[in-house]
PDBQT receptor file of N, H, CA, C and O in Angstrom, charges set to zero:
ATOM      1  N   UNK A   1      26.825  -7.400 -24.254  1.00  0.00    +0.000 N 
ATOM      2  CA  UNK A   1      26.003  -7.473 -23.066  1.00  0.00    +0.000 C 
ATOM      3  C   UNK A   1      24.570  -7.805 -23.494  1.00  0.00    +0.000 C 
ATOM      4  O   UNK A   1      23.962  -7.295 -24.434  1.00  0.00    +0.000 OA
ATOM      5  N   UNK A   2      24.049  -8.921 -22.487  1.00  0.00    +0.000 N 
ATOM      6  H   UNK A   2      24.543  -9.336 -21.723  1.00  0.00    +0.000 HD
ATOM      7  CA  UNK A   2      22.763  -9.351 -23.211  1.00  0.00    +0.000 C 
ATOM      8  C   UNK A   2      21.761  -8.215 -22.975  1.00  0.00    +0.000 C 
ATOM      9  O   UNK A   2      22.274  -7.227 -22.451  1.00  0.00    +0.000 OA
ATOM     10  N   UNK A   3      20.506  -8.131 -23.229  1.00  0.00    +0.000 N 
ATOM     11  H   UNK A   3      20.089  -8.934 -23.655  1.00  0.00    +0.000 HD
ATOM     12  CA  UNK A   3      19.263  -7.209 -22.800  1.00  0.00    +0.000 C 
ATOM     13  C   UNK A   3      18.659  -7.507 -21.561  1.00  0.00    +0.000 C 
ATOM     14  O   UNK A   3      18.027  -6.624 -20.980  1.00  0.00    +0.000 OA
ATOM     15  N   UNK A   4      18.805  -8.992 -20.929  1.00  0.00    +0.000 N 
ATOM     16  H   UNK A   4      19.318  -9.709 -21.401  1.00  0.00    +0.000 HD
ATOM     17  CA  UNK A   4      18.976  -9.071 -19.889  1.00  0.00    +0.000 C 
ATOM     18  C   UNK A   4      19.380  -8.378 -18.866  1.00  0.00    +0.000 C 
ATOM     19  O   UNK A   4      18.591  -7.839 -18.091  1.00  0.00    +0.000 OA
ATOM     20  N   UNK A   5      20.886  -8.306 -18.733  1.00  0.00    +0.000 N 
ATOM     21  H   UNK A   5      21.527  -8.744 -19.363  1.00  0.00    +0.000 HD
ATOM     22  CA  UNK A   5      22.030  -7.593 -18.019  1.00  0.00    +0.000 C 
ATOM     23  C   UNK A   5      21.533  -6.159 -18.032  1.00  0.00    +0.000 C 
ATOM     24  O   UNK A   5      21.297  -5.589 -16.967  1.00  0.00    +0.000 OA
ATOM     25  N   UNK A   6      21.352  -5.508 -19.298  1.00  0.00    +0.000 N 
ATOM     26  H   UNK A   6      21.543  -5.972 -20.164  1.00  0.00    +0.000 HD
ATOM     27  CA  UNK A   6      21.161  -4.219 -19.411  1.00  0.00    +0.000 C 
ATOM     28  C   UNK A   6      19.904  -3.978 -18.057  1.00  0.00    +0.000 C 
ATOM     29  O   UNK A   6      19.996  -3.157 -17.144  1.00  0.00    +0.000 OA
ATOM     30  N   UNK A   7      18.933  -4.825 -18.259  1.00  0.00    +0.000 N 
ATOM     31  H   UNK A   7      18.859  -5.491 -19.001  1.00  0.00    +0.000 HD
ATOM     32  CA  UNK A   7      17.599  -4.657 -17.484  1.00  0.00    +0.000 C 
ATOM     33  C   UNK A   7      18.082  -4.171 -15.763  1.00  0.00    +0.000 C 
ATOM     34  O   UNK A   7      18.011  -3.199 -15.011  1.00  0.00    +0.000 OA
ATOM     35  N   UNK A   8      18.554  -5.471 -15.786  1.00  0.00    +0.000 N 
ATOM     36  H   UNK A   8      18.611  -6.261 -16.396  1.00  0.00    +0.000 HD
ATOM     37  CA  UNK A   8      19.074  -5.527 -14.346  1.00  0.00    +0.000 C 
ATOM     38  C   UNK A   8      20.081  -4.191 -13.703  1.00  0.00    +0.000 C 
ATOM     39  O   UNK A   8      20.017  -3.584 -12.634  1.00  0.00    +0.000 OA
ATOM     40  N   UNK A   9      20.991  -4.070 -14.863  1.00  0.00    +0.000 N 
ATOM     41  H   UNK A   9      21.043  -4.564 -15.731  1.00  0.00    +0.000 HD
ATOM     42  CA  UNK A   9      21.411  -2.956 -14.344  1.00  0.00    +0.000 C 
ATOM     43  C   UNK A   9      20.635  -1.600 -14.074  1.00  0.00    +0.000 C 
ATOM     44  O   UNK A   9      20.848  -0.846 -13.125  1.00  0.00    +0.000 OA
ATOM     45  N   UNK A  10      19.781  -1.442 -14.990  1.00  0.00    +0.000 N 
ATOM     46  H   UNK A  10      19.608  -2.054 -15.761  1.00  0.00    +0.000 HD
ATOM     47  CA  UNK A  10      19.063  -0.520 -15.055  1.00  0.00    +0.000 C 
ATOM     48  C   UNK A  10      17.845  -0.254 -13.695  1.00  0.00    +0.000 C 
ATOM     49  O   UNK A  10      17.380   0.770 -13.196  1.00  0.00    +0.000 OA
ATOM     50  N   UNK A  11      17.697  -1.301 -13.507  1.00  0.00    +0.000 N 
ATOM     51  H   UNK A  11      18.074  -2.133 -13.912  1.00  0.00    +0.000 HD
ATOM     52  CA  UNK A  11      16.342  -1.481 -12.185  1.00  0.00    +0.000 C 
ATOM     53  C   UNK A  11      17.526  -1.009 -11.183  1.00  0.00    +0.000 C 
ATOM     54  O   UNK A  11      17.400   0.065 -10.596  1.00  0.00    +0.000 OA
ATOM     55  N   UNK A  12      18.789  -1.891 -10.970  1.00  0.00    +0.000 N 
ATOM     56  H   UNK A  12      18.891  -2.763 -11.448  1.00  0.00    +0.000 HD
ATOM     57  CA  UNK A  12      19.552  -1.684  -9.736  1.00  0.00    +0.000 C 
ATOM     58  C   UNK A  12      19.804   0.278  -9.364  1.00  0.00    +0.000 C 
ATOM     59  O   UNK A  12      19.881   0.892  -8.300  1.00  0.00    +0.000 OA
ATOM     60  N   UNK A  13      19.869   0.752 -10.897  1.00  0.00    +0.000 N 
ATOM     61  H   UNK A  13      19.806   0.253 -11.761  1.00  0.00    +0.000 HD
ATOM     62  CA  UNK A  13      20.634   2.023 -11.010  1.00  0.00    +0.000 C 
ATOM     63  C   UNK A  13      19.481   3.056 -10.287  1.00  0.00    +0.000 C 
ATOM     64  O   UNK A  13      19.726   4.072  -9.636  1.00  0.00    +0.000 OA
ATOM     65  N   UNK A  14      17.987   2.401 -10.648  1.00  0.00    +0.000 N 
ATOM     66  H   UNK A  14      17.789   1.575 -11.176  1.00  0.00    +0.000 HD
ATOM     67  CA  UNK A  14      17.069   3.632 -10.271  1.00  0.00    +0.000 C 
ATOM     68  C   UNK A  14      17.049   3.217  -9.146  1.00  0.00    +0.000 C 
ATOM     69  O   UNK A  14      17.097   4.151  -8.346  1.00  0.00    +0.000 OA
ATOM     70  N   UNK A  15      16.970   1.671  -8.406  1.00  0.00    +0.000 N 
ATOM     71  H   UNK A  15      16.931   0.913  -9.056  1.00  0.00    +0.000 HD
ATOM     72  CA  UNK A  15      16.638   2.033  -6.975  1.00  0.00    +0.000 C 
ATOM     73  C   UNK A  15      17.748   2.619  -6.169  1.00  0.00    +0.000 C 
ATOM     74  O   UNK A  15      17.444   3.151  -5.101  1.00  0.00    +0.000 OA
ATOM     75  N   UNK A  16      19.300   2.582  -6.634  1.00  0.00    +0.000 N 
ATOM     76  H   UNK A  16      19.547   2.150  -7.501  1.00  0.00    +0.000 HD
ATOM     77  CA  UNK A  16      20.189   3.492  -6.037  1.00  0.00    +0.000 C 
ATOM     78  C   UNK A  16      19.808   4.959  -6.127  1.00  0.00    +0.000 C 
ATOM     79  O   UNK A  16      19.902   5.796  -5.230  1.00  0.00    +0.000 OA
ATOM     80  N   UNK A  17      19.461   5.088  -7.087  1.00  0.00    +0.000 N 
ATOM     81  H   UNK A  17      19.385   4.407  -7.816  1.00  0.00    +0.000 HD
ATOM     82  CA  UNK A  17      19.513   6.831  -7.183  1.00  0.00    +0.000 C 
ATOM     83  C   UNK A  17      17.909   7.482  -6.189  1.00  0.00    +0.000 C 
ATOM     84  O   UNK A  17      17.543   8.585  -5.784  1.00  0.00    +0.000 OA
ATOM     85  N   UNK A  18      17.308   5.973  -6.145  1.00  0.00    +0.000 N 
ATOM     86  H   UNK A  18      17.605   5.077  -6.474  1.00  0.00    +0.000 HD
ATOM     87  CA  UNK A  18      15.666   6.660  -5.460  1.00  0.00    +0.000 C 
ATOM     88  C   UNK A  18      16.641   6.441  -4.482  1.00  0.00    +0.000 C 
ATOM     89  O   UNK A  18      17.239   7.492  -4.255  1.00  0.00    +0.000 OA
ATOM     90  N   UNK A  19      17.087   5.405  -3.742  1.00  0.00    +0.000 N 
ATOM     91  H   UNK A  19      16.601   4.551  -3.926  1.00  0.00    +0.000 HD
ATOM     92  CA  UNK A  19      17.848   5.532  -2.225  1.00  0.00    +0.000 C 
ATOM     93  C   UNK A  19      18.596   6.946  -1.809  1.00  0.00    +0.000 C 
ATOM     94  O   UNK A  19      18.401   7.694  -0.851  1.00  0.00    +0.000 OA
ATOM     95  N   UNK A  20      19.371   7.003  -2.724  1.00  0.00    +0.000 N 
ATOM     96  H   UNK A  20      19.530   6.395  -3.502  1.00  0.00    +0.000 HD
ATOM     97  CA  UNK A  20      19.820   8.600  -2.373  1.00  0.00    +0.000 C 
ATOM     98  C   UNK A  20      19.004   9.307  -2.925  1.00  0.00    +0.000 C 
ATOM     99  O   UNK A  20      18.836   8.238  -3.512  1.00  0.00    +0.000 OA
ATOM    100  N   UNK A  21      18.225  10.103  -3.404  1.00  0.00    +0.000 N 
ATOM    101  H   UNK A  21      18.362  10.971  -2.927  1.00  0.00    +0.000 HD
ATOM    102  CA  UNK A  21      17.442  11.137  -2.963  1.00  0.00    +0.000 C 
ATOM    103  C   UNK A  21      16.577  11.262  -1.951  1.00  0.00    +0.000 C 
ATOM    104  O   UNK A  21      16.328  12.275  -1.296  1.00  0.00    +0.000 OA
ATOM    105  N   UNK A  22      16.141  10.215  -1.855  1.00  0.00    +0.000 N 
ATOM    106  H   UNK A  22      16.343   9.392  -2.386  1.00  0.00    +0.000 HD
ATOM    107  CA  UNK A  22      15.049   9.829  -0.186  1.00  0.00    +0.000 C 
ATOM    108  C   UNK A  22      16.668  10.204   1.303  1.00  0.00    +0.000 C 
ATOM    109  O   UNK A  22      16.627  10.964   2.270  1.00  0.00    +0.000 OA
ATOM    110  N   UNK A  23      17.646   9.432   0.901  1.00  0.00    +0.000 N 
ATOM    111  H   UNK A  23      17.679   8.814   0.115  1.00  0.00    +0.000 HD
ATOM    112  CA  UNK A  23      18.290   9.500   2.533  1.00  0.00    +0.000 C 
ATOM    113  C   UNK A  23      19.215  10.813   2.305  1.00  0.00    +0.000 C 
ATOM    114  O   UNK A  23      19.940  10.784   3.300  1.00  0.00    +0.000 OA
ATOM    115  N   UNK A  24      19.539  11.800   1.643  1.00  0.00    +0.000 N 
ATOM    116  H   UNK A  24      18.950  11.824   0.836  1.00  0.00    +0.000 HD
ATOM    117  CA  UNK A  24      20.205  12.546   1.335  1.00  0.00    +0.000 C 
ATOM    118  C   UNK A  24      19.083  14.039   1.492  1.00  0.00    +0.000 C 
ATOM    119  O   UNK A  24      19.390  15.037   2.143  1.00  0.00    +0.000 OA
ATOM    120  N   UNK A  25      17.935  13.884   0.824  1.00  0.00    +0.000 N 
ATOM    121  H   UNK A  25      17.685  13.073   0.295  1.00  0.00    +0.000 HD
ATOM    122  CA  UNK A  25      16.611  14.551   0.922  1.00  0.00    +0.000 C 
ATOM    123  C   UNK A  25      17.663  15.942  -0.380  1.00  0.00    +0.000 C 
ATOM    124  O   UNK A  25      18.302  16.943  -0.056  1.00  0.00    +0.000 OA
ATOM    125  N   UNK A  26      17.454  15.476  -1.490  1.00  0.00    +0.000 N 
ATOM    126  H   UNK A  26      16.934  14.663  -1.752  1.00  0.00    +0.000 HD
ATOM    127  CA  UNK A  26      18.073  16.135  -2.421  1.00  0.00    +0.000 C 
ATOM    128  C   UNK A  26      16.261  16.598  -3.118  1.00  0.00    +0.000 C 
ATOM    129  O   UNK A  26      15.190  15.995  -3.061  1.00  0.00    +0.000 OA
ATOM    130  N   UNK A  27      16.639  17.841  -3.690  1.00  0.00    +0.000 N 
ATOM    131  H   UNK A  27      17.509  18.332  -3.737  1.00  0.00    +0.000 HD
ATOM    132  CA  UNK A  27      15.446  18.424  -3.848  1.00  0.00    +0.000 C 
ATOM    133  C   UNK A  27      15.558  18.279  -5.752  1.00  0.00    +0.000 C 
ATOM    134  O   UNK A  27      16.344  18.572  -6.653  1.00  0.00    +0.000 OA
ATOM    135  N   UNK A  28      14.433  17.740  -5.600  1.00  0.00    +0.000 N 
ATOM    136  H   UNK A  28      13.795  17.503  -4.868  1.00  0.00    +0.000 HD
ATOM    137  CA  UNK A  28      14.313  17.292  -7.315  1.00  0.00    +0.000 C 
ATOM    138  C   UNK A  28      13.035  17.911  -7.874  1.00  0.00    +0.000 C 
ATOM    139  O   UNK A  28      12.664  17.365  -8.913  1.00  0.00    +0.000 OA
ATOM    140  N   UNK A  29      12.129  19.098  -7.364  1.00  0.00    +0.000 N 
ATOM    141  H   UNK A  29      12.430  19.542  -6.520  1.00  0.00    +0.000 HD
ATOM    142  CA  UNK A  29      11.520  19.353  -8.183  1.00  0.00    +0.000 C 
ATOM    143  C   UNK A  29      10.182  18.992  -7.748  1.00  0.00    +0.000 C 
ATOM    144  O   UNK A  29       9.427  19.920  -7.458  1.00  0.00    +0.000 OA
ATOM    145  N   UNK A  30       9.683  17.558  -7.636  1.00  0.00    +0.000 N 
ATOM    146  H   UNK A  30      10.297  16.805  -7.871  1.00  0.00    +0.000 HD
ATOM    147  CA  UNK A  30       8.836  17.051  -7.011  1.00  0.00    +0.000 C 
ATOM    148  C   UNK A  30       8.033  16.680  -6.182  1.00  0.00    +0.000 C 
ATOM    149  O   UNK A  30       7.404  15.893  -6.889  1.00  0.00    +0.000 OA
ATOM    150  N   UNK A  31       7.628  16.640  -5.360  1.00  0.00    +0.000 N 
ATOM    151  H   UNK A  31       8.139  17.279  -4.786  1.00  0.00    +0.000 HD
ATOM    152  CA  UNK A  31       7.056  15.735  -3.981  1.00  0.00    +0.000 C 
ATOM    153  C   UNK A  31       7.978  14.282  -3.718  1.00  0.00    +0.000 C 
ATOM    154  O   UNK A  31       8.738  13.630  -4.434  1.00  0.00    +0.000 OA
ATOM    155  N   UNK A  32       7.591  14.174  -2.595  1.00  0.00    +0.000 N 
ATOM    156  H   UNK A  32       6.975  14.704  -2.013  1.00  0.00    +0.000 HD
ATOM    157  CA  UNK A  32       9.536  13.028  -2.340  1.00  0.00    +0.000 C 
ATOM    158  C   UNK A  32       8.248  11.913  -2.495  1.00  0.00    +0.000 C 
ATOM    159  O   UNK A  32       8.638  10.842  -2.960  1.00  0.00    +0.000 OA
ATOM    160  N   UNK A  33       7.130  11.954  -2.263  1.00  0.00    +0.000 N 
ATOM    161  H   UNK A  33       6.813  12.824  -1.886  1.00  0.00    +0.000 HD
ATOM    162  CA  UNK A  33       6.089  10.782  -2.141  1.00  0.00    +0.000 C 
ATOM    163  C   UNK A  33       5.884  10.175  -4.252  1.00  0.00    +0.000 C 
ATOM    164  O   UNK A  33       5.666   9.086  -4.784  1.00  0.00    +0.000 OA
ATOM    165  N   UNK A  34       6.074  11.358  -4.701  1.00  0.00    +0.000 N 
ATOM    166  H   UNK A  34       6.250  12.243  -4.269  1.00  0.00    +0.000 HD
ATOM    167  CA  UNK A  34       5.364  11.615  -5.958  1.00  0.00    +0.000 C 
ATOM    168  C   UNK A  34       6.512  10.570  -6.546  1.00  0.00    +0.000 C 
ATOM    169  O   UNK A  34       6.501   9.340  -6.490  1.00  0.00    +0.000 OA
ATOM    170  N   UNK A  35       7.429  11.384  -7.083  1.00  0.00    +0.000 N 
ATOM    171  H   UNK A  35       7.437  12.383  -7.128  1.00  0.00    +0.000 HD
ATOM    172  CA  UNK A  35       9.265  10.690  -7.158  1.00  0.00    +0.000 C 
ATOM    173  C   UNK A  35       8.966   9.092  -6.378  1.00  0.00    +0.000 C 
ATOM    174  O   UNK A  35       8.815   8.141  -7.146  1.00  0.00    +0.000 OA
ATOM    175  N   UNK A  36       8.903   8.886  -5.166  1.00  0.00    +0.000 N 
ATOM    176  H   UNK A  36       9.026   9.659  -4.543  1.00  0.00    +0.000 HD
ATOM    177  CA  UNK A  36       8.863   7.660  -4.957  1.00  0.00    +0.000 C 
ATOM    178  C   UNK A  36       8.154   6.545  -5.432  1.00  0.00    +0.000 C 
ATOM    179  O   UNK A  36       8.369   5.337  -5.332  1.00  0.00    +0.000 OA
ATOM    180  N   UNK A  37       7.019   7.377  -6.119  1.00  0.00    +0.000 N 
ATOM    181  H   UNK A  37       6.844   8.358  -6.200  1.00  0.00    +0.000 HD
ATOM    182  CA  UNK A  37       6.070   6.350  -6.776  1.00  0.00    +0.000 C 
ATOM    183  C   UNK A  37       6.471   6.074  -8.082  1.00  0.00    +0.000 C 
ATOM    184  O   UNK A  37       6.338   4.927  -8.509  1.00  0.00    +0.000 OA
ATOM    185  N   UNK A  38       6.946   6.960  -8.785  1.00  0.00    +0.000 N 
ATOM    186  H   UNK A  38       7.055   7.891  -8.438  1.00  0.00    +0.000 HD
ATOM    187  CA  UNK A  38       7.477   7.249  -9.896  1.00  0.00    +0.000 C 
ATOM    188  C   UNK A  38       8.801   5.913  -9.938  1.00  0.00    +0.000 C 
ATOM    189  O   UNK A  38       8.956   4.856 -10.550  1.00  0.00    +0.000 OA
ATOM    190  N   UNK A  39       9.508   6.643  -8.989  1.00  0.00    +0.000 N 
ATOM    191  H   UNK A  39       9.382   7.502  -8.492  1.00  0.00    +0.000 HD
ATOM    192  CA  UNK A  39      10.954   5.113  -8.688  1.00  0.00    +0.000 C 
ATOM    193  C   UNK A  39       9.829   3.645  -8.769  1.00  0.00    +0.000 C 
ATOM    194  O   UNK A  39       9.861   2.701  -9.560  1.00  0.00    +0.000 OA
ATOM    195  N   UNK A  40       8.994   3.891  -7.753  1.00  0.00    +0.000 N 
ATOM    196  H   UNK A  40       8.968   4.657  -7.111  1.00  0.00    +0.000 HD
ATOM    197  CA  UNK A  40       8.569   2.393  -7.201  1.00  0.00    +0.000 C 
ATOM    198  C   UNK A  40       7.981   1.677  -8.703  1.00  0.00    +0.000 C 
ATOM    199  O   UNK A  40       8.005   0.454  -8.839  1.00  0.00    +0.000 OA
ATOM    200  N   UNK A  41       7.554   2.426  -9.597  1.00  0.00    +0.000 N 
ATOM    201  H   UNK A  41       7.534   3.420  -9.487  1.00  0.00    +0.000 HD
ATOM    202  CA  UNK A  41       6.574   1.967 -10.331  1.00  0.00    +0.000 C 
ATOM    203  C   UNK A  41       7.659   1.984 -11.795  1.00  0.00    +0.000 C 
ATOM    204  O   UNK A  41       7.106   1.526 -12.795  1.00  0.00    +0.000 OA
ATOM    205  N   UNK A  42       8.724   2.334 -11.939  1.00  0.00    +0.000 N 
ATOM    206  H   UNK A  42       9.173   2.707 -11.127  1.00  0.00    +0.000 HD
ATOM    207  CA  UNK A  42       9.590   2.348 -12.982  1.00  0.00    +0.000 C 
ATOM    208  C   UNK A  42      10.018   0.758 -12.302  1.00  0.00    +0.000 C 
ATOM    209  O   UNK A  42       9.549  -0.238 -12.852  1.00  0.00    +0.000 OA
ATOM    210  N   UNK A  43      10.879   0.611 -11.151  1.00  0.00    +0.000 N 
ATOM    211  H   UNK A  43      11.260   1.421 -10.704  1.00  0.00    +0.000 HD
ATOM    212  CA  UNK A  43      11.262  -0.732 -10.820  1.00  0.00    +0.000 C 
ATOM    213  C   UNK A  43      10.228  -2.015 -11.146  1.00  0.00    +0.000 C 
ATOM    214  O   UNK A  43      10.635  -3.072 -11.628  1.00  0.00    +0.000 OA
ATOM    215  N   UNK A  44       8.974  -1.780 -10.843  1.00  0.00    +0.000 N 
ATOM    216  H   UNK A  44       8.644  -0.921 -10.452  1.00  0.00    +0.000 HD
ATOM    217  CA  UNK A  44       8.378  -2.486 -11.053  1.00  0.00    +0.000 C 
ATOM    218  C   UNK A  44       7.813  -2.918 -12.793  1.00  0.00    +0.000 C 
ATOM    219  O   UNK A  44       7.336  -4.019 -13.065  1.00  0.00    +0.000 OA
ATOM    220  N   UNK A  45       7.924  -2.251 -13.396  1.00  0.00    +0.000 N 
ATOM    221  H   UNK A  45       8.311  -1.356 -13.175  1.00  0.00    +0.000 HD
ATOM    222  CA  UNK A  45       7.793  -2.574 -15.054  1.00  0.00    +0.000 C 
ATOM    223  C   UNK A  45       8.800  -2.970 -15.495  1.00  0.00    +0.000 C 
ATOM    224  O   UNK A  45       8.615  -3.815 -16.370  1.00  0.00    +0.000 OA
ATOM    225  N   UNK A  46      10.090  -2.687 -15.237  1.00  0.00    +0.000 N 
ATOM    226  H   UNK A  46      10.240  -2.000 -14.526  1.00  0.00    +0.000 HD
ATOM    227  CA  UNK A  46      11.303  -3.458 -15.283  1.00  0.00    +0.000 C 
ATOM    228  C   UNK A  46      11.433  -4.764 -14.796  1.00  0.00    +0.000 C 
ATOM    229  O   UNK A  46      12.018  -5.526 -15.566  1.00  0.00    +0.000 OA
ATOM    230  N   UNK A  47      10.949  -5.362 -13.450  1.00  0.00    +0.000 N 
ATOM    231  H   UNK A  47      10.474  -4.743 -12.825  1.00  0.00    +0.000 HD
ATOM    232  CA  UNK A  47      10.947  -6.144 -12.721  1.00  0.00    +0.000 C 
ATOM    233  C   UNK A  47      10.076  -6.883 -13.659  1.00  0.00    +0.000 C 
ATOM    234  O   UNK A  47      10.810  -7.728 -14.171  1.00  0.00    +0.000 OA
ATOM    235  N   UNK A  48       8.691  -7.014 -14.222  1.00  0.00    +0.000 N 
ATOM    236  H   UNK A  48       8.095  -6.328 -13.806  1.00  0.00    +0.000 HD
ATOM    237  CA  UNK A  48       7.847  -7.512 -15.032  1.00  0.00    +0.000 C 
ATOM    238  C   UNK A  48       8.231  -7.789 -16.388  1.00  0.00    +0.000 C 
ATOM    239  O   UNK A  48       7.981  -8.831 -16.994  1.00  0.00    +0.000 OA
ATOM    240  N   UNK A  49       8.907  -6.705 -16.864  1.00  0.00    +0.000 N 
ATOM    241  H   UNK A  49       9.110  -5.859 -16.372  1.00  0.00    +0.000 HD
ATOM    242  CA  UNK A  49       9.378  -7.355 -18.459  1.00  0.00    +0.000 C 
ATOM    243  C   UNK A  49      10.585  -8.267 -17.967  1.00  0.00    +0.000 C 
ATOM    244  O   UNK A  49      10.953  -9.156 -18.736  1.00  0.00    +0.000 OA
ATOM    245  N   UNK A  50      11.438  -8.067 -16.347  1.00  0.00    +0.000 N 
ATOM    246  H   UNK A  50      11.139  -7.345 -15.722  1.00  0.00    +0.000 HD
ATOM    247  CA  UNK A  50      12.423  -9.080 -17.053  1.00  0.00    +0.000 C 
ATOM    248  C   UNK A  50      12.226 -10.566 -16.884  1.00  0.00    +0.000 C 
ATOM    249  O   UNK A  50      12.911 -11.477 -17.350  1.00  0.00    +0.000 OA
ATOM    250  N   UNK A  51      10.738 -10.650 -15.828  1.00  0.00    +0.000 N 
ATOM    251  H   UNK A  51      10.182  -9.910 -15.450  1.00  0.00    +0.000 HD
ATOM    252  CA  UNK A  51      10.223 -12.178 -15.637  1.00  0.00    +0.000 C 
ATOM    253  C   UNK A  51       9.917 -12.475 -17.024  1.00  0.00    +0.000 C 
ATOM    254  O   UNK A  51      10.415 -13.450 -17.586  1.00  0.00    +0.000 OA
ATOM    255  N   UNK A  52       8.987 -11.545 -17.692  1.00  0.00    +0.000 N 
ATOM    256  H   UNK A  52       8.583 -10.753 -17.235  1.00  0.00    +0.000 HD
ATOM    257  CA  UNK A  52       9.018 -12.055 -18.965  1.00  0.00    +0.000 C 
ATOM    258  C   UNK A  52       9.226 -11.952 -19.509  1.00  0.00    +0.000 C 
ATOM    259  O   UNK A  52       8.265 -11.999 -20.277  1.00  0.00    +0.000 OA
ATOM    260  N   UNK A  53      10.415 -11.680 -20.199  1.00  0.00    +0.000 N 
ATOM    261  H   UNK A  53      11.196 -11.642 -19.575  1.00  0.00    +0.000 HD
ATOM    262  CA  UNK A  53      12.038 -12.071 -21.137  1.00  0.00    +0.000 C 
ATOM    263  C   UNK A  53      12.332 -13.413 -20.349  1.00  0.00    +0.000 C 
ATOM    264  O   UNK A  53      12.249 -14.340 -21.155  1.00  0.00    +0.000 OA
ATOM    265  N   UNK A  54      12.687 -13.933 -18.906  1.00  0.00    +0.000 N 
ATOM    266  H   UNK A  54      12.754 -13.180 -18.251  1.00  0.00    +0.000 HD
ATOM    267  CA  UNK A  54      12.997 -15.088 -18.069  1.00  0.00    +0.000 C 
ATOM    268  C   UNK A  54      12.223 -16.335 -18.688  1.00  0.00    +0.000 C 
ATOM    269  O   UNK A  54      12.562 -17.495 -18.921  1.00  0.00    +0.000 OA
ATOM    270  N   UNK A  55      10.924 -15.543 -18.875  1.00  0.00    +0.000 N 
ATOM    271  H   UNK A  55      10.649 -14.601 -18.686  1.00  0.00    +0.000 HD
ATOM    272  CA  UNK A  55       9.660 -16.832 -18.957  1.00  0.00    +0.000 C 
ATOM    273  C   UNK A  55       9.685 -17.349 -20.965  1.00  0.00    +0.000 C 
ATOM    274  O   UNK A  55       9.524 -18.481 -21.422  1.00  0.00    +0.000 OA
ATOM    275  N   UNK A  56       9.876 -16.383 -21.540  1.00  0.00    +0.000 N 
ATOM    276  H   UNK A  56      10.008 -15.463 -21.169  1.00  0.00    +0.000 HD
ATOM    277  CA  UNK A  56       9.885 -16.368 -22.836  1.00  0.00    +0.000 C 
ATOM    278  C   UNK A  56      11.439 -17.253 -23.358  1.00  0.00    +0.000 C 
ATOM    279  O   UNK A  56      11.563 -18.104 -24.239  1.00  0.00    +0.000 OA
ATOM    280  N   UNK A  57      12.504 -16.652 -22.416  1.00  0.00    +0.000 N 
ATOM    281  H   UNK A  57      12.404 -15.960 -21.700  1.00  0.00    +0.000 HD
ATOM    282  CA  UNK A  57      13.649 -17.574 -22.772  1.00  0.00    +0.000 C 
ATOM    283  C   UNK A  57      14.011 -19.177 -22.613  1.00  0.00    +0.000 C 
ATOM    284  O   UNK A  57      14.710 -19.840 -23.379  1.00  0.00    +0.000 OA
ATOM    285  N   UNK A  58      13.139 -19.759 -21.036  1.00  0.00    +0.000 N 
ATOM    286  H   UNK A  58      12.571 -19.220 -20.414  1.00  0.00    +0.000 HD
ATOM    287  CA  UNK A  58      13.088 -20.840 -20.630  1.00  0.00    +0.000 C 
ATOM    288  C   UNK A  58      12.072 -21.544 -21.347  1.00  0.00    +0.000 C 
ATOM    289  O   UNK A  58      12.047 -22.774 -21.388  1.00  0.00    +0.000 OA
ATOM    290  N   UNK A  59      11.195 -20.780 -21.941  1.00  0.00    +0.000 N 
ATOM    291  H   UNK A  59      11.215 -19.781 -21.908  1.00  0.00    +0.000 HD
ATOM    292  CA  UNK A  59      10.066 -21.657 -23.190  1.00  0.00    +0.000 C 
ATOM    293  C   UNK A  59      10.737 -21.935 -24.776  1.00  0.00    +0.000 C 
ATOM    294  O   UNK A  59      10.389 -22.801 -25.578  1.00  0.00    +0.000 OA
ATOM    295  N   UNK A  60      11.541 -21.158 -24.893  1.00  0.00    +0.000 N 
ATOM    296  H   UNK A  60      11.824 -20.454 -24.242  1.00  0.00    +0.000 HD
ATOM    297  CA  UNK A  60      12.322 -21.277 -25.528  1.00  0.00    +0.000 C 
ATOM    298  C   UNK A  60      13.163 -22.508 -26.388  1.00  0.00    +0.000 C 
ATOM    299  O   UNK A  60      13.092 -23.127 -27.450  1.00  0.00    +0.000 OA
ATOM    300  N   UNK A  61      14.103 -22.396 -25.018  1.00  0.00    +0.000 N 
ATOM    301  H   UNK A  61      14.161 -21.893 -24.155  1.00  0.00    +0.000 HD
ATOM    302  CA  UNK A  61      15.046 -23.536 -24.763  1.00  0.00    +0.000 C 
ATOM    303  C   UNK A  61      14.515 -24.942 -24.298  1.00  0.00    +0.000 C 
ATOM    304  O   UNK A  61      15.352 -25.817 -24.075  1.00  0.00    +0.000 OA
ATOM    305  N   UNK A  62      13.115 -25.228 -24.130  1.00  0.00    +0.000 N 
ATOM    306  H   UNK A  62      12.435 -24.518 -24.312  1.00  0.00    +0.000 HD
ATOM    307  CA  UNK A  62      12.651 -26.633 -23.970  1.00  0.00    +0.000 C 
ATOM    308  C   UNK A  62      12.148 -27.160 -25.356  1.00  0.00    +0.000 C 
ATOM    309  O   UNK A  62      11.716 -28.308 -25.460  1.00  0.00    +0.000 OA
TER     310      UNK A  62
């Protein structure tokens, strides 16, 4: 499995698990706002390294 794939799965896995704790209202310890930022901002550094792994691979290959 490339490091790619891994990425993707990994972004998909936290925004499932932020989805259910937000619609389920499962008590984690936290503030549900706090946790959400926490989700929002893990997706988003994921989302950024995998444009650039995307951008680094297509420079690559030209």
């Amino acid at each position: 499995m490339k490091l790619n794939d891994i990425i993707i799965t990994l972004i998909m896995f936290l925004a499932l698990l932020g989805m259910a704790v937000f619609l389920f209202n499962i008590p984690i310890g936290i503030d549900t706002r706090t946790f959400g930022a926490w989700t929002f901002g893990a997706i988003l550094v994921f989302g950024i390294i995998n444009i650039a792994m995307v951008v680094i691979d297509s420079i690559k290959r030209k």
